[in-house]
N, C-alpha and C positions, 0 to 999 in steps of 0.2 A: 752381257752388257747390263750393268745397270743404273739405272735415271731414278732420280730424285723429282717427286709430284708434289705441288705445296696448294694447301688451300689458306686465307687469310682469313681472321674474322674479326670480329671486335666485341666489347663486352663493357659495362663501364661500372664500374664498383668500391664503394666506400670502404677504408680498413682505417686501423690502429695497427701501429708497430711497437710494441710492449714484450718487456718479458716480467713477467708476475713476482718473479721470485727476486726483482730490484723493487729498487727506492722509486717513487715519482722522480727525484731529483735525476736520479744514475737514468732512468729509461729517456728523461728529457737530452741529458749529455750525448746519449748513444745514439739514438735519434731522432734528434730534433724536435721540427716541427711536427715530422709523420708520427711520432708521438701523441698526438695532438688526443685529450682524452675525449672531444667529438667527434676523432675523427676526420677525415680525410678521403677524397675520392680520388683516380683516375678514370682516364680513358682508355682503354689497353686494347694494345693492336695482338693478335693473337695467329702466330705463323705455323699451321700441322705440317711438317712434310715425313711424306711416306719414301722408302727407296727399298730398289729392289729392279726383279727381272719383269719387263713387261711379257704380259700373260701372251703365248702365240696365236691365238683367238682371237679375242677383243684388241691387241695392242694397250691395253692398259696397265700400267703397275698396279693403280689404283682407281676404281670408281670415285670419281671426283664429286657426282650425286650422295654415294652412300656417305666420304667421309665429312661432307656437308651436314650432312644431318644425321649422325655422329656429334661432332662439335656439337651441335643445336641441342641435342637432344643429352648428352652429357654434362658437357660444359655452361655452353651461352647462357639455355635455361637456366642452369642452378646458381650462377655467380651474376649474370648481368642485372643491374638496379638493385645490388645485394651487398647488405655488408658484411663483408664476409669473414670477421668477425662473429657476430652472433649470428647471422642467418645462415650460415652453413657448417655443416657437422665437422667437415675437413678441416676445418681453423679455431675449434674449438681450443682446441689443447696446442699448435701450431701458430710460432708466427709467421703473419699472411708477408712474406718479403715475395717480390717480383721469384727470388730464388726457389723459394718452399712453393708458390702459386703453380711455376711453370714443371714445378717434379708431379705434385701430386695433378693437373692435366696428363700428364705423360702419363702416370698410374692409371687414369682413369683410360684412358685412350690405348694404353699397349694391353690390355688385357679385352679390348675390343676389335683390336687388328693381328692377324694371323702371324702369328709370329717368324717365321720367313721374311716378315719385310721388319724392315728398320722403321723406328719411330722418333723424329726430333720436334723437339717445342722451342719457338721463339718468341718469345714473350717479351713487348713491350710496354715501359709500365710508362715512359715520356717518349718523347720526339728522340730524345737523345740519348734513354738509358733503357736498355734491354742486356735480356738473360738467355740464353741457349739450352738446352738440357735433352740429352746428354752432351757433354762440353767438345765431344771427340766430331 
């Protein structure tokens, strides 16, 4: 039998959506205002869920303390009131789309969780627009 354990968080951070190797004009075209060369924030709702067999001991798939602070301690700290853009190494060379945001969480996150269980990111960047990863 296996169940699927989700923890929620949030996280709220400034990007530019830019690709270097266009024009101001063509990066305006492609996107918009999140183009915007100050800049732009969200609010992002941030969904970890773990699956897998719960453990016959504890009943747990997952410690829902440990992957709390997890999050916290991977994620939340390094991105929340960040822009992540320049204050973070990961979107250096990377544009920060809701898409590339919610893989490289996954990166950070699947090589912290036993590989036995499954790892999905739900990443919302508005009320209305979120990203899944992996999409299956």
């Amino acid at each position: 039998m296996r169940i699927k354990v989700s923890r929620k968080e949030h996280f709220n951070a400034a990007h530019r959506l830019f690709n270097p190797a266009w024009s101001e004009e063509k990066n305006k075209q492609v996107f918009g205002k999140c183009s915007n060369p100050n800049y732009h924030g969200h609010n992002y709702e941030l969904i970890v869920s773990v699956t897998g067999e719960p453990n016959p001991e504890t009943g747990y798939v997952y410690d829902m303390k440990i992957l709390s602070d997890l999050i916290r301690d991977h994620v939340t700290q390094k991105f929340d009131h960040k822009n992540l853009n320049l204050d973070t190494e990961y979107f250096k060379a990377l544009n920060p789309t809701a898409e590339n945001i919610a893989v490289v969480i996954w990166k950070i996150l699947r090589e912290k969780i036993d590989s036995s269980l499954d790892v999905k990111i739900t990443l919302y960047e508005t009320e209305r627009n979120y990203v899944e990863y992996p999409a299956n």
